[in-house]
C-alpha positions, 0 to 999 in steps of 0.5 A: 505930536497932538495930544489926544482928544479927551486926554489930561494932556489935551486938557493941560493945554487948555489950562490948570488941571485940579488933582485931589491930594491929602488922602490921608486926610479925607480917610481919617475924616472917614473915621479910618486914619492910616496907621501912623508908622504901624504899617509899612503899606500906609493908606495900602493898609486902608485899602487891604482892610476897609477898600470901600473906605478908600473908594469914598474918600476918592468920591469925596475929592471929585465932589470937591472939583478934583479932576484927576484922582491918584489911586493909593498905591503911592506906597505899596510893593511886595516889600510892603505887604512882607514886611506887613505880614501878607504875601508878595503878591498881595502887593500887587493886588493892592496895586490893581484894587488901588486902580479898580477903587479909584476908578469905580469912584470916578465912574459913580460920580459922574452923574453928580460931577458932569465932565472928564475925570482921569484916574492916575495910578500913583507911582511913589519912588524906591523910598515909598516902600521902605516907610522910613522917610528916605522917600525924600531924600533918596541915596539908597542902599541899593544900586541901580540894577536893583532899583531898576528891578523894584520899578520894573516889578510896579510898572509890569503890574500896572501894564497888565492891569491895562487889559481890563476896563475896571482897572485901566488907569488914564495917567502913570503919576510918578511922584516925589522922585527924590533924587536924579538917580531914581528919576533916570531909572524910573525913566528908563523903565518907564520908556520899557513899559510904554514900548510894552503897550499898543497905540491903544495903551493896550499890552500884547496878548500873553504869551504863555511861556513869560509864565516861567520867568521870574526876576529880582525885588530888592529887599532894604538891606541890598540882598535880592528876594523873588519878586514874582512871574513877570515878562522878561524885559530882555524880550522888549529892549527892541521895542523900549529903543523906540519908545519913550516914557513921557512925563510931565513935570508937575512940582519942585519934589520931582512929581511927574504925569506919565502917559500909559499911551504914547501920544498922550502927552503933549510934545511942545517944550519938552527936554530930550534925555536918553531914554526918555522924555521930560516935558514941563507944563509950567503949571502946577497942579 
């Protein structure tokens, strides 16, 4: 399948794609450094307290050359915003302002910085949000089921956020996947929310009665808290048979491109796997 004209994988094709990266970084050059270990939302603290900041440093990276510009939900989750004091839910709100200040950044720019520019919602692994380093060396204390429950809670977030212009992301960006384990699972829930979008990287219209449903988020010692109303995955496994989670596979850590729509991403090279699609571009970023 052709990629779409526009997309990052029609640009992937044409050669090297330049990402922005060190967020940290830019923010502290902005005189609002993460917190060091004060936080267990990391650069979510930033953009909980001073957003704008946030949107700057995402302006400061495209007037660099960054093409693709990773929004800084890497490490935010309802754990997260618990373990920092807030309300599960304000994780997910995080995940969506994460987007709506990217994409602002990327849009505003566009007068000084002519030519595409694609927003990825950052999609960091189970370890991301436990900020105790395990987001490199994964072998969590949690099973599959659980970790299939954390990913799903994100990936429904980010579905939803597609109904809206201002908080559309172009890219899944799935990175620093530690181990195969979570990259299978990830992959699974991936295909799950592909087959949940239309053609148009678009969710269905809500159905009112997916407001009564509320499923699992696993907490760091194992024991299941509530994660929240959201679509009862059961309703889609016809539609995740048929779909695919596309990757592109761009570093040794197990980063990888998602494609909120299907054709998205290029199909030449790719590696078939149960459930889901990786396809190596041989370039990195």
């Amino acid at each position: 399948m052709a990629p779409v004209p526009g997309s990052l994988a029609e640009a992937l094709g044409r050669g090297p794609v330049m990402a922005d990266g060190g967020l940290s970084t830019v923010l502290a050059e902005l005189g609002a450094a993460p917190s060091g270990g004060g936080s267990a939302l990391w650069t979510g603290e930033v953009l909980a307290t001073r957003p704008a900041a946030i949107e700057e440093a995402h302006a400061r990276m495209i007037s660099a050359g960054a093409r693709v510009v990773l929004a800084a939900g890497y490490q935010v989750s309802r754990m997260g915003a618990v373990a920092s004091g807030r309300r599960p839910e304000a994780g997910d709100e995080l995940l969506v302002e994460a987007t709506r200040r990217a994409v602002t950044a990327r849009n505003r720019m566009r007068a000084q910085r002519p030519g595409p520019a694609w927003v990825a919602a950052s999609i960091g692994p189970y370890g991301a949000a436990l900020a105790d380093g395990s987001e490199y060396r994964g072998r969590y204390a949690i099973g599959r089921p659980d970790l299939a429950e954390f990913h799903r809670g994100r990936l429904e977030v980010w579905v939803e956020a597609q109904r809206q212009l201002s908080t559309r992301a172009d890219v899944w960006w799935c990175e620093t996947i530690p181990d195969g384990v979570e990259a299978e699972v990830l992959g699974d829930e991936l295909g799950r929310s592909v087959a949940a979008l239309g053609e148009q990287g678009l969710p269905a219209p809500r159905d009112r009665g997916d407001d009564d449903r509320r499923h699992r988020w696993p907490l760091p010692d194992g024991r299941a808290g509530r994660r929240g109303v959201g679509p009862d995955p059961r309703r889609r496994s016809a539609e995740a048979d048929r779909g695919r989670g596309q990757l592109l596979r761009t570093s040794r850590r197990h980063s990888s491109v998602g494609a909120p729509r299907r054709d998205h991403t290029a199909a030449a090279g790719g590696q078939t796997q149960p459930g889901w699609r990786m396809e190596r571009s041989g370039r990195p970023f």
